[in-house]
C-alpha positions in Angstrom: 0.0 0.0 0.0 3.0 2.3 0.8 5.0 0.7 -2.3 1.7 2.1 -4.7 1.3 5.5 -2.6 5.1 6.5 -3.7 4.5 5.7 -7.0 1.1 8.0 -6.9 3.2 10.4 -5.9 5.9 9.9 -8.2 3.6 9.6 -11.1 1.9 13.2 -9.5 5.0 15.3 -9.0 6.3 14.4 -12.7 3.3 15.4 -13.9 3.6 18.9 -12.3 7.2 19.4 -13.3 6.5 18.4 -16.7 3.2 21.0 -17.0 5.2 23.5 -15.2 7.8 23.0 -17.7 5.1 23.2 -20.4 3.8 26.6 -19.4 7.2 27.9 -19.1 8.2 27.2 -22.4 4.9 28.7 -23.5 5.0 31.7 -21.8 8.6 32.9 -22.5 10.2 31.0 -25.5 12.3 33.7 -26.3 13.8 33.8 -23.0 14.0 30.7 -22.6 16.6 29.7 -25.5 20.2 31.0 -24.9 22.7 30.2 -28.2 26.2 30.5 -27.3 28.3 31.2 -31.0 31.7 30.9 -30.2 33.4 32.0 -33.9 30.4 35.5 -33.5 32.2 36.2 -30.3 36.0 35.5 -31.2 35.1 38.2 -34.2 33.4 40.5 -31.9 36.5 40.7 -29.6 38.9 41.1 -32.8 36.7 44.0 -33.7 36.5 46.0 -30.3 40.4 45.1 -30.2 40.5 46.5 -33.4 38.7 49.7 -32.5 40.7 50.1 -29.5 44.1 50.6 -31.4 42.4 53.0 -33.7 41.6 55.0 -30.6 45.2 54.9 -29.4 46.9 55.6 -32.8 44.3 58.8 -32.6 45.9 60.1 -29.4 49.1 59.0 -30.3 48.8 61.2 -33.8 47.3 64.2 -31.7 50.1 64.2 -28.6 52.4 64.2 -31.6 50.1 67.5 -33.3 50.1 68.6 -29.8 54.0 68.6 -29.8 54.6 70.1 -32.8 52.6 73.0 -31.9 54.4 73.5 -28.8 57.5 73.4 -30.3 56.7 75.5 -33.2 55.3 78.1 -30.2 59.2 77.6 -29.2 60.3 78.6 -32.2 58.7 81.7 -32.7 58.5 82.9 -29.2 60.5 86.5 -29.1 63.5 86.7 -27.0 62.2 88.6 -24.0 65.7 90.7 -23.4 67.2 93.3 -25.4 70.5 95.1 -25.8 69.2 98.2 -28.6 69.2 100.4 -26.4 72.0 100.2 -24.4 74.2 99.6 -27.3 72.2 102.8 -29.6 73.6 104.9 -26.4 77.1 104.2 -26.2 77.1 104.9 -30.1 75.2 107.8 -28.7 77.8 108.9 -26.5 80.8 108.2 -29.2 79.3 110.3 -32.0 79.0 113.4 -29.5 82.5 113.2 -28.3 83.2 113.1 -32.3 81.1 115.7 -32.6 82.4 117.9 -30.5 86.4 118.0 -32.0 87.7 121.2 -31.7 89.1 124.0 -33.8 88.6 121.7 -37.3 86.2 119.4 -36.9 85.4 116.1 -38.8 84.6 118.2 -42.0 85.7 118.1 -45.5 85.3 121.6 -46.0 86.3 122.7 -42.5 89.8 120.4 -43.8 90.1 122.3 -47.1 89.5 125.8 -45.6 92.1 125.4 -42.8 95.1 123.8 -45.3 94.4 126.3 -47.6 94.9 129.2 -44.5 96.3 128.4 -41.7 98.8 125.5 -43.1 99.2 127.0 -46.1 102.3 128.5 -47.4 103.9 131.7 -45.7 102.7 134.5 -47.0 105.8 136.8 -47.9 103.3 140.0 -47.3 102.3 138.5 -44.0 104.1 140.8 -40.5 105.9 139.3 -38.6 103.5 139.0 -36.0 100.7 137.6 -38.0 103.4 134.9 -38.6 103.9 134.8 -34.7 99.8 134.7 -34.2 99.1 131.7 -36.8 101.8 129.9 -35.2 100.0 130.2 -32.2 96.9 129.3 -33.5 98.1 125.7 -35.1 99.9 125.0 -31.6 96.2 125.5 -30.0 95.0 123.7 -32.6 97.0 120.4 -32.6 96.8 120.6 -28.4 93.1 120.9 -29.0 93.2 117.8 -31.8 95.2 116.0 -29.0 92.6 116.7 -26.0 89.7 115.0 -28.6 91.5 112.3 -28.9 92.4 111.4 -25.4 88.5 112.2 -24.7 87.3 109.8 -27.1 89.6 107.4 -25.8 88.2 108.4 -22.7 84.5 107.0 -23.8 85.1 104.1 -25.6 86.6 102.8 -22.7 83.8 104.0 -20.6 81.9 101.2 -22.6 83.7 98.6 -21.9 82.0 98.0 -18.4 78.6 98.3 -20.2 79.5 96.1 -23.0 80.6 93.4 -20.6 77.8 93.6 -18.9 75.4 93.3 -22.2 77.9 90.7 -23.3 77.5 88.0 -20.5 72.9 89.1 -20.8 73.0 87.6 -24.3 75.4 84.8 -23.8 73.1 83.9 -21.2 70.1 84.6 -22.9 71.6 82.4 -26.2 72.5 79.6 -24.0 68.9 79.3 -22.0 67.1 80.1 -25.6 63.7 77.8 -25.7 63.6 77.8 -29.8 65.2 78.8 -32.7 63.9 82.5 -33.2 65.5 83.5 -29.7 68.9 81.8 -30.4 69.1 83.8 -33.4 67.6 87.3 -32.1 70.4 86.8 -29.0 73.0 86.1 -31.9 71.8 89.2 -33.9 72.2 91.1 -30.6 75.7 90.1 -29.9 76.5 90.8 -33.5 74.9 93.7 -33.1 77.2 94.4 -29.7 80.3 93.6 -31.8 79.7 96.3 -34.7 79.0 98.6 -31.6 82.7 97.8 -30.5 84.3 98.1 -33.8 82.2 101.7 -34.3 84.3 102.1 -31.2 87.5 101.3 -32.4 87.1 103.1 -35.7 86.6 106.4 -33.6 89.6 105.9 -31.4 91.6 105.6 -34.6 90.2 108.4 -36.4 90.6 110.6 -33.7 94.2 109.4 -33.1 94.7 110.0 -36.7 93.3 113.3 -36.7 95.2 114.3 -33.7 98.4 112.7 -35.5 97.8 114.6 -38.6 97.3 118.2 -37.2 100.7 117.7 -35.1 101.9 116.6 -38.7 100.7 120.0 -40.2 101.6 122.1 -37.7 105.2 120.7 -38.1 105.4 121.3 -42.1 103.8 124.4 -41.5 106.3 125.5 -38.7 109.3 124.5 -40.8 107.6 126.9 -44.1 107.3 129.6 -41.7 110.3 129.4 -40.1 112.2 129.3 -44.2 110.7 132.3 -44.4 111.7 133.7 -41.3 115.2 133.3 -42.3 114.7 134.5 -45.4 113.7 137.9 -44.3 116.4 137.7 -41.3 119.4 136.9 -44.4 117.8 139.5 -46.7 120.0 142.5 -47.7 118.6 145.4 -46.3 119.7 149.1 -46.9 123.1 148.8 -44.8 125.0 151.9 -43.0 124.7 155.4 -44.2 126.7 158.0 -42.8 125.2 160.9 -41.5 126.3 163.9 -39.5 126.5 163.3 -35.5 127.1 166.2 -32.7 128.9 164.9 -29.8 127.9 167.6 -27.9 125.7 170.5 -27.8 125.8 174.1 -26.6 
């Protein structure tokens, strides 16, 4: 009797799985079927792997755009120090001490007028103490040419100081340069600092010339003056007449 009920209920509980089972399957097929495709899912990965390095070549390609940007910003940045106008000034100074020669200045026609005068020949009309006076006046003139020169030597070495100091701003300057335009505006500056220098030089030497020159003329002049100095000291002149002389008077 036990034996037949366990079957009963055997018999009864398959019969509810299996109409359970039924109604399932009738009331959600869709969800009920799961197909697993493995090739669909291998080419699904290959694809996402796929679009992945796509992604990472397009950051790669911008970081590069990104770089290249920078470093043309580099490139063209301006360099932030400048030496034009300390170097314009010590030109500055160097033209005024030119420009301030005395007695003949740095003038063609200020040249040509004083040879032709003052170091020209000796006039044989002249007196003897406009020969004294001109003499004087070339003396004064080659002490003056002298003076110029030592003052001009005076403020090119006044640079010096200044240059050095503008020399070591644009090594510096050159050697921390972040691109190419500022390594070349620092070497334009120190070019531009080395013409400044030889504009130096070329003033110490012309005013050394000049000073060299007048001491010249006044030399070729004193030696034509003093010719005709002894020329009118050897001339003949009208000698000893006799005369009558009273000895003493009553």
């Amino acid at each position: 009797m036990n034996a037949h009920r366990c079957k009963l209920r055997g018999a009864l509980l398959a019969a509810a799985l299996c109409l359970s089972l039924a109604s399932f399957f009738v009331a959600a097929p869709a969800q009920a079927i799961i197909v697993y495709d493995p090739t669909n899912h291998v080419q699904n990965m290959l694809q996402a792997a796929r679009a992945l390095q796509q992604i990472n070549n397009q950051i790669t390609s911008l970081q590069n755009e990104a770089q290249s940007l920078i470093n043309q910003a580099r490139n063209l940045a301006h360099l932030p120090y400048s030496s034009l106008s300390l170097l314009q000034q010590s030109v500055q100074r160097t033209q005024q001490l030119l420009s301030q020669a005395q007695m003949i200045a740095f003038d063609v026609q200020q040249i040509d007028q004083a040879f032709a005068t003052a170091y020209g020949p000796a006039s044989m009309a002249a007196t003897d103490q406009t020969l004294i006076n001109g003499a004087q006046q070339r003396w004064r003139t080659t002490v003056a040419g002298l003076q110029d020169a030592m003052r001009v030597q005076a403020g090119v070495v006044g640079n010096i100081d200044t240059n050095r100091t503008e020399m070591s701003a644009l090594v510096g300057a050159s050697q921390s340069a972040a691109g190419a335009l500022q390594a070349t505006q620092a070497g334009n500056q120190l070019l531009a600092l080395q013409a400044q220098q030889l504009a130096d030089l070329t003033a110490v030497m012309a005013a050394q010339g000049r000073a060299q020159n007048l001491e010249a003329a006044q030399h070729a002049a004193a030696q034509e003056q003093a010719r005709e100095q002894r020329r009118r000291f050897l001339a003949p002149g009208t000698g000893y007449q006799p005369g009558n002389a009273r000895m003493f008077q009553n």
